[in-house]
TIZALO-778090 format. One record per residue (C-alpha): x, y, z; chain; residue number from 1. Coordinates in Angstrom, 1 decimal. Layout:
REM TIZALO-778090
+--------+--------+--------+-----+-----+
!     px !     py !     pz ! mol ! seq !
+--------+--------+--------+-----+-----+
!      X !      Y !      Z !   A ! NUM !
...
+--------+--------+--------+-----+-----+
END
This chain:
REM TIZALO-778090
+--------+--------+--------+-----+-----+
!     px !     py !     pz ! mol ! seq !
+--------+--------+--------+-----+-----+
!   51.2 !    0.1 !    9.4 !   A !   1 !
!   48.7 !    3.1 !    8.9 !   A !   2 !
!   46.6 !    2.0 !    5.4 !   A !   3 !
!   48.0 !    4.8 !    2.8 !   A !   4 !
!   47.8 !    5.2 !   -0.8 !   A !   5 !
!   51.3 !    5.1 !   -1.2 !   A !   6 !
!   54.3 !    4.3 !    1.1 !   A !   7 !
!   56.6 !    7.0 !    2.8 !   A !   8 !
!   60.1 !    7.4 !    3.2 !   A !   9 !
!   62.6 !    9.3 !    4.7 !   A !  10 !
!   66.2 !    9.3 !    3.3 !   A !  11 !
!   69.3 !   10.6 !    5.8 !   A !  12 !
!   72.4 !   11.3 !    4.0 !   A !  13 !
!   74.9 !   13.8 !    4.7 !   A !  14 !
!   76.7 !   14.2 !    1.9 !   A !  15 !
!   74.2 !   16.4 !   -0.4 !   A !  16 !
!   75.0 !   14.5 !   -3.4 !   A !  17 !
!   74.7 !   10.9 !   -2.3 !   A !  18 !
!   71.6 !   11.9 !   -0.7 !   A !  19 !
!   69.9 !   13.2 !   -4.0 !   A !  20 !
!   71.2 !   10.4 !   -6.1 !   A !  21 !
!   69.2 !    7.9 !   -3.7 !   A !  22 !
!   66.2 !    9.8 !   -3.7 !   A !  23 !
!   66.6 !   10.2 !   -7.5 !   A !  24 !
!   67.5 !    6.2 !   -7.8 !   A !  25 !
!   64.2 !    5.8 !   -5.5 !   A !  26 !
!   61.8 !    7.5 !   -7.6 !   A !  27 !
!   62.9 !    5.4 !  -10.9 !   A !  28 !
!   63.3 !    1.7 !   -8.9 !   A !  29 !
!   60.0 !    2.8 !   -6.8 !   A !  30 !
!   57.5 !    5.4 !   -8.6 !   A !  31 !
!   54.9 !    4.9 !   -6.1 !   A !  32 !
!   57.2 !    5.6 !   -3.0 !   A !  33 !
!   56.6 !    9.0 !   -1.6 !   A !  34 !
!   60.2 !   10.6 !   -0.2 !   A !  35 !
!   58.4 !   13.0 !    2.2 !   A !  36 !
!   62.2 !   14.1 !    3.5 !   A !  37 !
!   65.4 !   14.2 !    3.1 !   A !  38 !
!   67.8 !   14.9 !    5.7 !   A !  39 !
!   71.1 !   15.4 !    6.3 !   A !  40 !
!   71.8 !   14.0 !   10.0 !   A !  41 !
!   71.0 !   11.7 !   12.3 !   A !  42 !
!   68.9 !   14.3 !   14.7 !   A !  43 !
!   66.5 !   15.5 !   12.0 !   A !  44 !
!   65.8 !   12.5 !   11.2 !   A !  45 !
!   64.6 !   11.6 !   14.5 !   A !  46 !
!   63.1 !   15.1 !   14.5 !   A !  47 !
!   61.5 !   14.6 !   10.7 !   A !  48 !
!   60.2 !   11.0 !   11.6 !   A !  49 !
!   58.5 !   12.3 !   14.6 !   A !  50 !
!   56.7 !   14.6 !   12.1 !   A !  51 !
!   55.7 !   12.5 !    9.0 !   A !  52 !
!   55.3 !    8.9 !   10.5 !   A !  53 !
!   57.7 !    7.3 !    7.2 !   A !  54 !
!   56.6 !    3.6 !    6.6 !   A !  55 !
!   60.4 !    3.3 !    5.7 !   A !  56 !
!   63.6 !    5.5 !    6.8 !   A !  57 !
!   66.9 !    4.7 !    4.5 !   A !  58 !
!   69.4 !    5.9 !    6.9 !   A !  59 !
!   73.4 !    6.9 !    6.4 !   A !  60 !
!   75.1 !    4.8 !    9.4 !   A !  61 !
!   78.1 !    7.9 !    9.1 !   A !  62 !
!   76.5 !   11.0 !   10.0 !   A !  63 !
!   77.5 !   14.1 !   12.1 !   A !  64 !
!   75.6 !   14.2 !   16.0 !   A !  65 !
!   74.1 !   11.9 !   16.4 !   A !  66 !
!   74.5 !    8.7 !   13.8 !   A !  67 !
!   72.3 !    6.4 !   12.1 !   A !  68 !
!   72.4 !    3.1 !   14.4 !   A !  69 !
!   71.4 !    6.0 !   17.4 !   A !  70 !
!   68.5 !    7.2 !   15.2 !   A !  71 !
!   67.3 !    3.6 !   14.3 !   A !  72 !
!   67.4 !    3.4 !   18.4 !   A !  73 !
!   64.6 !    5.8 !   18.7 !   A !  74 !
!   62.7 !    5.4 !   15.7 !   A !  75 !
!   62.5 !    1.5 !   16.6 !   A !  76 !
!   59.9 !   -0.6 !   15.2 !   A !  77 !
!   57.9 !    2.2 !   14.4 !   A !  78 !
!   59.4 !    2.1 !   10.5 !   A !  79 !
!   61.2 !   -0.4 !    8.3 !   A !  80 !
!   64.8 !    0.4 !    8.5 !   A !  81 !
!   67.4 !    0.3 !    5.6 !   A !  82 !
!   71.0 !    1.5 !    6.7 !   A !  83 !
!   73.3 !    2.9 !    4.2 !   A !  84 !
!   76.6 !    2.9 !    4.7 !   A !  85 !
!   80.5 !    2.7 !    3.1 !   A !  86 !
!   81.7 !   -0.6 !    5.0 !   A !  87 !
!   79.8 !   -4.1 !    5.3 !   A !  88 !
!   81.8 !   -4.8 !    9.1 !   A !  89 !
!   78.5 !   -2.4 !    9.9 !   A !  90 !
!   75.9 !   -5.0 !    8.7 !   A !  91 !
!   75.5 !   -7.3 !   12.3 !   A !  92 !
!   74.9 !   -3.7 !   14.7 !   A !  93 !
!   72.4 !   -2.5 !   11.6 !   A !  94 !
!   70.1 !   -5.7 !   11.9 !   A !  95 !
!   70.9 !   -5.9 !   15.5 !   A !  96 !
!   69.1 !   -2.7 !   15.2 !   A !  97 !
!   65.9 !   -4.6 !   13.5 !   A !  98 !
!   67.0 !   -2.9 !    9.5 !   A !  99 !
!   65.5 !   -4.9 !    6.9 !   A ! 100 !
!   68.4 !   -4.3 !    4.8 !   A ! 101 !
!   71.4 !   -2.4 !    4.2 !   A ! 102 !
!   73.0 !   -1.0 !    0.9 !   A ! 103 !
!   77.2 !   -0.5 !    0.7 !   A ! 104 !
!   77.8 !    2.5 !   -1.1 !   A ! 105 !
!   77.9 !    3.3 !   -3.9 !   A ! 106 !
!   74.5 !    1.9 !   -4.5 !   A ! 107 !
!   73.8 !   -0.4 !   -7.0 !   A ! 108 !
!   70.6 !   -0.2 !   -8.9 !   A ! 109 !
!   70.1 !   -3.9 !   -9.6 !   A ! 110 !
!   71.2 !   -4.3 !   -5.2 !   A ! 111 !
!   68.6 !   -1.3 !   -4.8 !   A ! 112 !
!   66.0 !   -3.1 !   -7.2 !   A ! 113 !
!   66.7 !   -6.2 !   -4.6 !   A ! 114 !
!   65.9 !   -3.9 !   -1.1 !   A ! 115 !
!   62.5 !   -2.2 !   -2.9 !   A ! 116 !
!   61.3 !   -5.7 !   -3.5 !   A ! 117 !
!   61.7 !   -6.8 !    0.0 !   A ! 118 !
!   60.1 !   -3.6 !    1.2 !   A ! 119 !
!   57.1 !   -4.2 !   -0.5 !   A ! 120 !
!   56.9 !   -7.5 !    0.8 !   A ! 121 !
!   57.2 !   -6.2 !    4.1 !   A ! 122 !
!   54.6 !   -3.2 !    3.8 !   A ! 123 !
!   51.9 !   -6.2 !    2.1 !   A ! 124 !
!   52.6 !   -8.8 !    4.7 !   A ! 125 !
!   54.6 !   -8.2 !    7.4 !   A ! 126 !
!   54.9 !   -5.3 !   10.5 !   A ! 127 !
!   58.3 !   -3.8 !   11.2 !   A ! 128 !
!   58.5 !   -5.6 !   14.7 !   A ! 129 !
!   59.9 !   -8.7 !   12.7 !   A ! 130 !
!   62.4 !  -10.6 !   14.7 !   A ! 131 !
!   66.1 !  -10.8 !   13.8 !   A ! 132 !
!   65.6 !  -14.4 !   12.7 !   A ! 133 !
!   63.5 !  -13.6 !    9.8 !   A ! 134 !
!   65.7 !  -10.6 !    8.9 !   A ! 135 !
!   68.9 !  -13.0 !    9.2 !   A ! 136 !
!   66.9 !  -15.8 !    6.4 !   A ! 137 !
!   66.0 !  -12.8 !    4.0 !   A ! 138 !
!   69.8 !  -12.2 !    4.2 !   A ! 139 !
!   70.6 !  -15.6 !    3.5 !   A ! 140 !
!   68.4 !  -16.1 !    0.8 !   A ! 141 !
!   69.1 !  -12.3 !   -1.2 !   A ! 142 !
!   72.6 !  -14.1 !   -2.7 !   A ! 143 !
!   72.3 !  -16.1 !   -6.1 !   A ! 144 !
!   73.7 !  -19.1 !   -6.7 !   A ! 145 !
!   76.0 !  -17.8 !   -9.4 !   A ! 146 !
!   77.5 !  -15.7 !   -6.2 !   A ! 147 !
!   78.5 !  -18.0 !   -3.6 !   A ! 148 !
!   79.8 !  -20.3 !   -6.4 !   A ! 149 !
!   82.1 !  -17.5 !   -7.5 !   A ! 150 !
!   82.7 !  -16.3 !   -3.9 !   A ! 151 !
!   83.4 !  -20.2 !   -3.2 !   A ! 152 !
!   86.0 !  -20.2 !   -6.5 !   A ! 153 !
!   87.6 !  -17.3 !   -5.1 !   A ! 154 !
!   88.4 !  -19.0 !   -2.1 !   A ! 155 !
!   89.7 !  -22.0 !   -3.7 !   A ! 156 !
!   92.6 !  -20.2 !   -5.5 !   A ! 157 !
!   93.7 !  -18.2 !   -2.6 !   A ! 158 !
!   93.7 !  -20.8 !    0.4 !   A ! 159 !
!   96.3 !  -23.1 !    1.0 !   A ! 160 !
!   96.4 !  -26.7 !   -0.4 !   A ! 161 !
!   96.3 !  -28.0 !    3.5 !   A ! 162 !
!   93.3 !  -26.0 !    4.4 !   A ! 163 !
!   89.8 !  -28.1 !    4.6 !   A ! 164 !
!   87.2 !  -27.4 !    2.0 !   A ! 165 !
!   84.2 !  -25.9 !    2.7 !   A ! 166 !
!   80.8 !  -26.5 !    1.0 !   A ! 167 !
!   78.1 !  -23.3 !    1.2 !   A ! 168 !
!   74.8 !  -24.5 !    0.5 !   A ! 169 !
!   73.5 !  -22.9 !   -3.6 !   A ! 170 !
!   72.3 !  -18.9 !   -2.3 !   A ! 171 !
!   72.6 !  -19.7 !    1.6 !   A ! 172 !
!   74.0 !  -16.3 !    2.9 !   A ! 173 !
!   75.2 !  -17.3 !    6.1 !   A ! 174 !
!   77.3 !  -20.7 !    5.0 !   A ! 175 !
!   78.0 !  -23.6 !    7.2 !   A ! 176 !
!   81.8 !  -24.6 !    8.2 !   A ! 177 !
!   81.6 !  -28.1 !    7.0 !   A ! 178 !
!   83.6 !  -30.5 !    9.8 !   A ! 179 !
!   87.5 !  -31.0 !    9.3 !   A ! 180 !
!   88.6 !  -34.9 !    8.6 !   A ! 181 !
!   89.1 !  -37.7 !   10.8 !   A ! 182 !
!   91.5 !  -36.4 !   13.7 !   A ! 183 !
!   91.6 !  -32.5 !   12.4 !   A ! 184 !
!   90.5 !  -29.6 !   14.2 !   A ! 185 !
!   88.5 !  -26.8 !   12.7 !   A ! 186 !
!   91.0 !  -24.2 !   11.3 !   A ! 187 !
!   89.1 !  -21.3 !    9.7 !   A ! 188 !
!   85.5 !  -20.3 !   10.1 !   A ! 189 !
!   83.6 !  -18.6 !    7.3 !   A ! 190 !
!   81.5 !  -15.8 !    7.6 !   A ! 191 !
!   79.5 !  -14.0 !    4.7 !   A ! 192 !
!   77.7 !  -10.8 !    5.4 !   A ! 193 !
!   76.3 !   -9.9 !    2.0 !   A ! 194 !
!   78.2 !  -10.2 !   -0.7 !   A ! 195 !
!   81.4 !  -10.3 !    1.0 !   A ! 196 !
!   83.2 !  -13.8 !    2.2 !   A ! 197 !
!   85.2 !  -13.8 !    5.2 !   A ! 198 !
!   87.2 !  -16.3 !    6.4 !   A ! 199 !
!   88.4 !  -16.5 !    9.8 !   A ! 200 !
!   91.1 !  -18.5 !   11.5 !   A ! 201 !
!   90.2 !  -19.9 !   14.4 !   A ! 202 !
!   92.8 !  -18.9 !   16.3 !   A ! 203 !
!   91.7 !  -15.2 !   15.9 !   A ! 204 !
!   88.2 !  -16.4 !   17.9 !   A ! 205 !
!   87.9 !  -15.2 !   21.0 !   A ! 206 !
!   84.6 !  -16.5 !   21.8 !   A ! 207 !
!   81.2 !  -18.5 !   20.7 !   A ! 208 !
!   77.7 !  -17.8 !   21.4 !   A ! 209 !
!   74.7 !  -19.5 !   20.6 !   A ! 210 !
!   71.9 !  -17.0 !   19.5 !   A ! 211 !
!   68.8 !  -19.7 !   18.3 !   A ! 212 !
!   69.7 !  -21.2 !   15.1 !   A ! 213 !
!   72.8 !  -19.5 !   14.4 !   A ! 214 !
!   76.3 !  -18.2 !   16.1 !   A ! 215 !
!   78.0 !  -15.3 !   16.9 !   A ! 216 !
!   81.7 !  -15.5 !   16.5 !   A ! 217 !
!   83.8 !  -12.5 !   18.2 !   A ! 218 !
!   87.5 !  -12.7 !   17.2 !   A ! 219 !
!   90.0 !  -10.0 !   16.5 !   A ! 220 !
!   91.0 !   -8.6 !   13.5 !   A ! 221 !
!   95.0 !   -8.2 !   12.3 !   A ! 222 !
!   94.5 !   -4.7 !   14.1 !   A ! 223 !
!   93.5 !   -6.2 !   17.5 !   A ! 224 !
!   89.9 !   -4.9 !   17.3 !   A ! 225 !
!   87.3 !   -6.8 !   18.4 !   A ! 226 !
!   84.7 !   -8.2 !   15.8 !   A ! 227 !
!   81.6 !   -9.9 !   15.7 !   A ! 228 !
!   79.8 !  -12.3 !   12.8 !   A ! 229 !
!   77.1 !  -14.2 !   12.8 !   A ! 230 !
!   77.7 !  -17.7 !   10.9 !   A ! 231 !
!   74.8 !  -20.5 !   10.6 !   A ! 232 !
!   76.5 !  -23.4 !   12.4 !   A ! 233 !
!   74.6 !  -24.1 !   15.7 !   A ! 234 !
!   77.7 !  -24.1 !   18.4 !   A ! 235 !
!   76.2 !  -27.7 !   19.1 !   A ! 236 !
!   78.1 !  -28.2 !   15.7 !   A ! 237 !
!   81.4 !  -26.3 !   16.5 !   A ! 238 !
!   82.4 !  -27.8 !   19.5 !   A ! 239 !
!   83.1 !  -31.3 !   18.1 !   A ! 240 !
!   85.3 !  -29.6 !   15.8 !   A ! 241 !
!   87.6 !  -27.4 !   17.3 !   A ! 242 !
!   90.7 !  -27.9 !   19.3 !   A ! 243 !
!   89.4 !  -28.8 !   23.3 !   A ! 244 !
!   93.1 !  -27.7 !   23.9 !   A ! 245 !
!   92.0 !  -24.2 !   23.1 !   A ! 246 !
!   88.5 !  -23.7 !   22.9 !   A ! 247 !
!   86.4 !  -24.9 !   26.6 !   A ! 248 !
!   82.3 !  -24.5 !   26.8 !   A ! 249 !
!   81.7 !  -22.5 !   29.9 !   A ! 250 !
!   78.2 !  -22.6 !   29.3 !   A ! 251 !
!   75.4 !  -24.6 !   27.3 !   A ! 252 !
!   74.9 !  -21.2 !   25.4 !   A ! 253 !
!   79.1 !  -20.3 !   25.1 !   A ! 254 !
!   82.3 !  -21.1 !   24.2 !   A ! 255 !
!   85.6 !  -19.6 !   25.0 !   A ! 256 !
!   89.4 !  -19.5 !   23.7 !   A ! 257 !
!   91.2 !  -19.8 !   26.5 !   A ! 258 !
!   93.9 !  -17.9 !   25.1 !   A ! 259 !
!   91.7 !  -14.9 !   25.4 !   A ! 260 !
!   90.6 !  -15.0 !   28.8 !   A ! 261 !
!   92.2 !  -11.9 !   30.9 !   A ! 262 !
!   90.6 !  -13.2 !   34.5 !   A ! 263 !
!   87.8 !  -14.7 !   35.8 !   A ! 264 !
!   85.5 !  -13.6 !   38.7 !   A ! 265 !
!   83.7 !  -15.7 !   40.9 !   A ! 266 !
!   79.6 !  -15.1 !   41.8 !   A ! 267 !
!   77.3 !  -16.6 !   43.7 !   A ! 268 !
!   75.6 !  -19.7 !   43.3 !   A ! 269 !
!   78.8 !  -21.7 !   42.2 !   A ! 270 !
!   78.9 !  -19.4 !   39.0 !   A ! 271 !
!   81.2 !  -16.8 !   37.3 !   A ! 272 !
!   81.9 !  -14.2 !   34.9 !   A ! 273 !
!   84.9 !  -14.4 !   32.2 !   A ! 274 !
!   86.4 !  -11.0 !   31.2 !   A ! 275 !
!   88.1 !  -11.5 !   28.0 !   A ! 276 !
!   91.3 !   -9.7 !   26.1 !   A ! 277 !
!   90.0 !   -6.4 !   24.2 !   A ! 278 !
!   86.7 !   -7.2 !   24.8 !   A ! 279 !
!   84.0 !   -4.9 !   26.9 !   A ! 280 !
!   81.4 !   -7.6 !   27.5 !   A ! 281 !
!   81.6 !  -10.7 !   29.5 !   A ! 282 !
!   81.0 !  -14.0 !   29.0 !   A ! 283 !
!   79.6 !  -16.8 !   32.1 !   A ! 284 !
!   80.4 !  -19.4 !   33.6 !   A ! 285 !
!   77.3 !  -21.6 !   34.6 !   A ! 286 !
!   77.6 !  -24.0 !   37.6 !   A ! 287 !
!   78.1 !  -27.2 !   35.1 !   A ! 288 !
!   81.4 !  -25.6 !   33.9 !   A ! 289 !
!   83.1 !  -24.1 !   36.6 !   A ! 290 !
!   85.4 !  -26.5 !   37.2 !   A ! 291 !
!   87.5 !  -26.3 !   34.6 !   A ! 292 !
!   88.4 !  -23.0 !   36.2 !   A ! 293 !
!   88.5 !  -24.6 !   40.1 !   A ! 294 !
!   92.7 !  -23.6 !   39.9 !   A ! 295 !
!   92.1 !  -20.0 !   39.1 !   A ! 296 !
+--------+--------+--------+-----+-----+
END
């Protein structure tokens, strides 16, 4: 980052009043930020960027044109990124996108007090090229312990007596799915992205990836949508606990629900490629796995 004076920011909002009240909420969490913009789409942002060279750009993810996950595309690493949006299910393609943060509207000036401090972190120590790891244990680490504990008694009084209980680790964000008893499988998965818990049953999982030191879990929601969460459990983990009825690895790195496999196509090199229900990408097959599919 260019040494300033002070640190620069753009803000794209395009409702008119949400997009003063951030400024406004920025100038009394952060008096030494300078807003040197506001804008009210995703394409004058880009344009707006490309003119003041922001340290930081606070964009809306809902925005006419062109939106903010396509402006954080070309901006890039070139700023630190906070998306602002109306629903959390946005939170994975946001720091898929390299944000630092995101804010659920409406914005909360203790949860806005929370982002400015990481910022300043970030502009003191860090560049804006950090890797999605280190975004993913900020994450983990912004919830409280007085948070998950509520979250976890929340989830005691609404689950069934039969379902297995589930430990988070004090403030860990992305929780663990702590293994079933002797001769159970794994029935639900949990999945916290910010202050919001979800649980998961693992029939709804379509798939498994490993992705370092954590998993991405795609399953479909009650409307049949496809939907993707990142949990801390390494798949190493998961597989001992769920149901080898259901769920087969097809690859050191995957795991599939059999259930949701439309067909499978043969490659070369004694591989393959598994198309799934409702799902665009593909998942393969490496040669150590393909024959549980010889039949097919």
């Amino acid at each position: 980052m260019t040494q300033k004076n002070r640190p620069t920011a753009l803000v794209a909002e395009d409702e008119p009043i949400l997009r003063d009240e951030l400024v406004q909420m920025l100038k009394e969490t952060w008096p030494e930020l300078e807003v040197v913009i506001a804008v009210r789409n995703g394409r004058d942002a880009v344009k707006q960027f490309e003119l003041f060279k922001p340290d930081i750009c606070f964009l809306d993810i809902h925005m006419p044109g062109l939106s903010g996950i396509d402006a954080a595309r070309k901006i890039g690493h070139r700023a630190h990124l906070v998306f602002v949006t109306a629903y959390d299910h946005y939170a994975v393609q946001a720091f898929e996108r390299g944000a630092l943060d995101y804010l659920i509207k409406p914005i909360e000036k203790d949860r806005l007090i929370d982002t400015v401090r990481r910022l300043k972190n970030q502009l003191s120590s860090i560049t804006p090229s950090e890797n999605i790891e280190s975004i993913l244990s900020q994450l983990s680490m912004k919830l409280s312990e007085k948070v998950s504990e509520k979250l976890n008694e929340q989830l005691a009084r609404q689950l069934p007596s039969q379902l297995p209980t589930q430990s988070a680790p004090p403030g860990l964000g992305l929780p663990q799915s702590s293994p079933p008893s002797k001769g159970e499988s794994l029935l639900w998965i949990r999945a916290q992205v910010g202050q919001i818990l979800k649980l998961i049953s693992v029939e709804k999982i379509d798939f498994l990836r490993a992705d370092d030191k954590y998993t991405l879990v795609g399953w479909h929601n009650d409307l049949g949508e496809p939907v993707e969460d990142i949990i801390r459990t390494p798949l190493k983990d998961l597989v001992i606990q769920l149901d080898p009825i259901r769920f087969v690895q097809v690859h050191r790195a995957v795991l599939v629900n059999l259930h949701s496999i439309s067909h499978v196509v043969r490659g070369d090199n004694e591989t393959a490629t598994i198309h799934l229900k409702g799902h665009v990408q593909t998942l393969p097959i490496s040669r150590t796995y393909l024959h549980h599919f010889r039949g097919m």
